[in-house]
C-alpha positions in Angstrom: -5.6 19.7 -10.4 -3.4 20.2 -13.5 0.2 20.0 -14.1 1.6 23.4 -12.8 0.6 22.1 -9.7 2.6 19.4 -9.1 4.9 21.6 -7.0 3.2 22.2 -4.5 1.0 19.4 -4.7 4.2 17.4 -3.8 5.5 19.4 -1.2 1.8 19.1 0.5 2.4 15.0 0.7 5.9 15.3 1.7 4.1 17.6 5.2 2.0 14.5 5.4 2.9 11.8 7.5 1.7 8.8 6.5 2.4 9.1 2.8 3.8 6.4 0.7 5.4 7.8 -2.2 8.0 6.5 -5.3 10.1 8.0 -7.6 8.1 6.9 -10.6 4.6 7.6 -10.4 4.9 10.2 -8.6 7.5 12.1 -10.3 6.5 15.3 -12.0 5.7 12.7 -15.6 4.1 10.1 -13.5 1.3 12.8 -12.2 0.9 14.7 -15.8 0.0 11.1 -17.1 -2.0 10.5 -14.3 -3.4 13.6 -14.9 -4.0 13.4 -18.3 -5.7 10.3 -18.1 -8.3 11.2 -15.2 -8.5 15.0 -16.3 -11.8 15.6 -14.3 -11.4 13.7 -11.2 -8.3 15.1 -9.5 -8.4 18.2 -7.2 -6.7 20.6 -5.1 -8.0 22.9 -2.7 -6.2 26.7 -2.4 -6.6 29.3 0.1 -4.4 32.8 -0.6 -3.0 31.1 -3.4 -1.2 28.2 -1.2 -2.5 24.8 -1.9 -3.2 23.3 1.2 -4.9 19.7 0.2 -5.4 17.2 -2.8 -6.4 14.1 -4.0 -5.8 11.9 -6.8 -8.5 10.0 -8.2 -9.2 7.6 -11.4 -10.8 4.6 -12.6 -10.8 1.8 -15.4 -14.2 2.3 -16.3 -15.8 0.1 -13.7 -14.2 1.2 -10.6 -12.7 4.4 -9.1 -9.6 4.4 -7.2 -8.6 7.3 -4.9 -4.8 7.8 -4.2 -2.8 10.7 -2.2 -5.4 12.3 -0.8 -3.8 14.9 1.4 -4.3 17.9 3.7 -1.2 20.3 4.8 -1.0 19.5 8.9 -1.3 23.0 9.2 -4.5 23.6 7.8 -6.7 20.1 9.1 -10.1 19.9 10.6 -11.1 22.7 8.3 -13.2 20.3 6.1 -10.9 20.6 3.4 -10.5 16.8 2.9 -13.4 15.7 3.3 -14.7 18.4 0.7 -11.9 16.7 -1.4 -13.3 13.7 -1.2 -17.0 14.4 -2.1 -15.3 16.6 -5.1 -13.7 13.1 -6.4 -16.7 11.2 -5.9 -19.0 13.4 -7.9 -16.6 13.6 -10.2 -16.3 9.7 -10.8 -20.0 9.3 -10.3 -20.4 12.1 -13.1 -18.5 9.3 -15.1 -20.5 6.3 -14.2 -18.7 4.9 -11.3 -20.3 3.3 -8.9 -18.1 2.0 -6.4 -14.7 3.4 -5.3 -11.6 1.6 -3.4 -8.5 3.0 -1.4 -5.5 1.6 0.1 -4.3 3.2 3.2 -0.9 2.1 5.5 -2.4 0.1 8.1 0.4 2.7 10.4 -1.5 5.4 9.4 -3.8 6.0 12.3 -5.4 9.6 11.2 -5.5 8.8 7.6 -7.5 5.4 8.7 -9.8 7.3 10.6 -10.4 9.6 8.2 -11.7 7.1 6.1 -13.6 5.7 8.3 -15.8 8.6 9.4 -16.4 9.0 5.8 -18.6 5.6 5.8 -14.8 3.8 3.6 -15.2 0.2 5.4 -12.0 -1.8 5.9 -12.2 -5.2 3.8 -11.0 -8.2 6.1 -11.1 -10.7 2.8 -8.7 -8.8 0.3 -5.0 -9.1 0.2 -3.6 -6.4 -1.2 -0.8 -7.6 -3.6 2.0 -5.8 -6.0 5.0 -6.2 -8.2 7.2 -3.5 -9.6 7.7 -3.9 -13.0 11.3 -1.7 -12.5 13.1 -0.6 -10.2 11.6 2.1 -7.7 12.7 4.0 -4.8 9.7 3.8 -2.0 9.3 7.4 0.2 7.4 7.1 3.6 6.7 10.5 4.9 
């Protein structure tokens, strides 16, 4: 993934239900840093020159985190996230990571399930917490 993507990277989570979005880090500058500090682990898949999935992964040097991973409705059960996925997870292996960690809305049914058929094991003794540091405007596709 690089920057001239974001685009259509964007409008590929916005066709995703399930999405949780803000106005921050996913603006257009909140990618390119993201970008720019993970410049080997984030993907997108094209086909005819439309992008039609991606996925956001990082990590801090001892473990990988994978956000936004998304596949246009239209063009599911191709294999194309899943082939996503392994892309990230080479990539962060490539880099020394051994252990990777996701957060998914507990609403979102297909992207749970996704998850889960990839061997990505819910963890009953975690809370997930988080504080904005400004103010942001949420987006739930």
């Amino acid at each position: 993934m690089t920057p001239d993507d974001y685009d259509a990277v964007h409008a590929c989570w916005m066709a995703c239900t399930g999405m949780g979005l803000n106005t921050i880090d996913d603006s257009r500058e909140g990618i390119i840093r993201y970008l720019e500090r993970n410049p080997n682990t984030c993907f997108v898949d094209e086909q005819e020159g439309t992008i039609t999935g991606a996925i956001l992964a990082g990590h801090d040097g001892r473990r990988g985190y994978i956000y936004h991973t998304a596949v246009n409705p239209a063009y599911r059960r191709q294999g194309i996230g899943t082939a996503l996925v392994n892309a990230a997870l080479h990539a962060l292996a490539n880099e020394g990571i051994i252990k990777v960690a996701l957060v998914a809305f507990s609403r979102n049914d297909a992207g749970n399930a996704f998850w889960e058929s990839l061997g990505f094991t819910a963890r009953g003794d975690l809370t997930y917490r988080n504080k904005a540091l400004c103010a942001i405007t949420r987006i739930d596709t």
